[in-house]
C-alpha positions, -999 to +999 in steps of 0.1 A: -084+079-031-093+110-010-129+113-024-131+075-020-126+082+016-150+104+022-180+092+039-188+059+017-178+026+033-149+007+010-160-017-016-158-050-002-161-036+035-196-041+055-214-011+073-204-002+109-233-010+130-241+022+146-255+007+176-222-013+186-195-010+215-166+014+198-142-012+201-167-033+183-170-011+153-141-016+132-165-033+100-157-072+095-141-074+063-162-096+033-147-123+014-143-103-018-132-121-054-117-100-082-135-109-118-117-125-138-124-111-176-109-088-202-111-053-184-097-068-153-070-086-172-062-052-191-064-029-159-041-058-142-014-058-168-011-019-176-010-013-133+015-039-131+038-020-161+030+011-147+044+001-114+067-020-128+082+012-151+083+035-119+100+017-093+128+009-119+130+047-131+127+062-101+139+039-076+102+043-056+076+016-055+062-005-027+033+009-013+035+043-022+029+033-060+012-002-057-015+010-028-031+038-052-026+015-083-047-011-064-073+011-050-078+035-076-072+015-110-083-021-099-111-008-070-097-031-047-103-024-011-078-008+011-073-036+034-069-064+002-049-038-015-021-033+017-022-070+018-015-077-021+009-048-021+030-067+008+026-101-013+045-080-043+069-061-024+080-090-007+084-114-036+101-080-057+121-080-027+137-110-025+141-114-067+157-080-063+180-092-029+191-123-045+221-104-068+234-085-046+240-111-016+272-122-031+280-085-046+290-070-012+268-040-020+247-046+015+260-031+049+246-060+069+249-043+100+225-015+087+201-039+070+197-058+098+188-035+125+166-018+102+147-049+089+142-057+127+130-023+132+107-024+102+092-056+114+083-040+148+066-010+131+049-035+111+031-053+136+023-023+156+011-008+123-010-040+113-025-038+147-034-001+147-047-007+113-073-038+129-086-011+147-094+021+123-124+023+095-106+013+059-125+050+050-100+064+077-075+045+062-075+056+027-076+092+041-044+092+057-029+071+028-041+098-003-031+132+027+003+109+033+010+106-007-001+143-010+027+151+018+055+136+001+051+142-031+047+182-018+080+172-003+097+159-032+085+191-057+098+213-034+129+198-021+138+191-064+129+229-072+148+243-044+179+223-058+172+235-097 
């Protein structure tokens, strides 16, 4: 994903044009359509199971695992793969919520405040996000990814 972001446009994204306002140059996303045949089929299925195997093992998924699994694997680009990766998580989401509604296990008065939060930093992200180059995108995403899992290594050797 980093050397995907480095100076080449996203598959699927247009050319800025150079000579436009800079509020003007975000690129106008293309109508892209994924083929449909027996790579894209395979790549789709072992991504899914991939992601599938390490949100239940590790408790992580989202877009931390579904992101990279679109971009990199299935060369989708970055803006279709944020919005599949909200389509999964949300529908993973729910089939996961539905259980535990009646279970007791959810503090209600921490969901809620933090969902509401969550939506907030969701449209201010979606916004800011209208507004950057998908290359720029992808960047922070891959230098984000390489941050926490630093984080994680370190913060699991120091407590070995």
């Amino acid at each position: 994903m980093w050397r995907r972001s480095r100076g080449r446009v996203g598959a699927g994204d247009e050319p800025i044009d150079p000579g436009a306002e800079a509020a003007d140059r975000v690129p106008r996303p293309v109508a892209t359509r994924t083929r449909v045949d027996a790579a894209t089929v395979v790549g789709v299925l072992a991504a899914g199971t991939l992601v599938g195997f390490m949100t239940g093992l590790f408790g992580v998924g989202g877009g931390f695992i579904i992101v990279p699994a679109l971009v990199v694997v299935l060369r989708f680009p970055m803006r279709d793969a944020v919005g599949t990766s909200l389509l999964v998580i949300a529908i993973s989401a729910a089939v996961a919520l539905v259980p535990r509604l009646g279970s007791g296990v959810l503090d209600l008065g921490v969901a809620i405040p933090f969902t509401i939060a969550a939506m907030l930093g969701v449209t201010t992200g979606a916004r800011l996000g209208q507004r950057v180059h998908p290359d720029r995108l992808i960047g922070w995403f891959a230098g984000l990814l390489v941050a926490v899992a630093l984080y994680t290594g370190v913060s699991s050797a120091l407590a070995l």
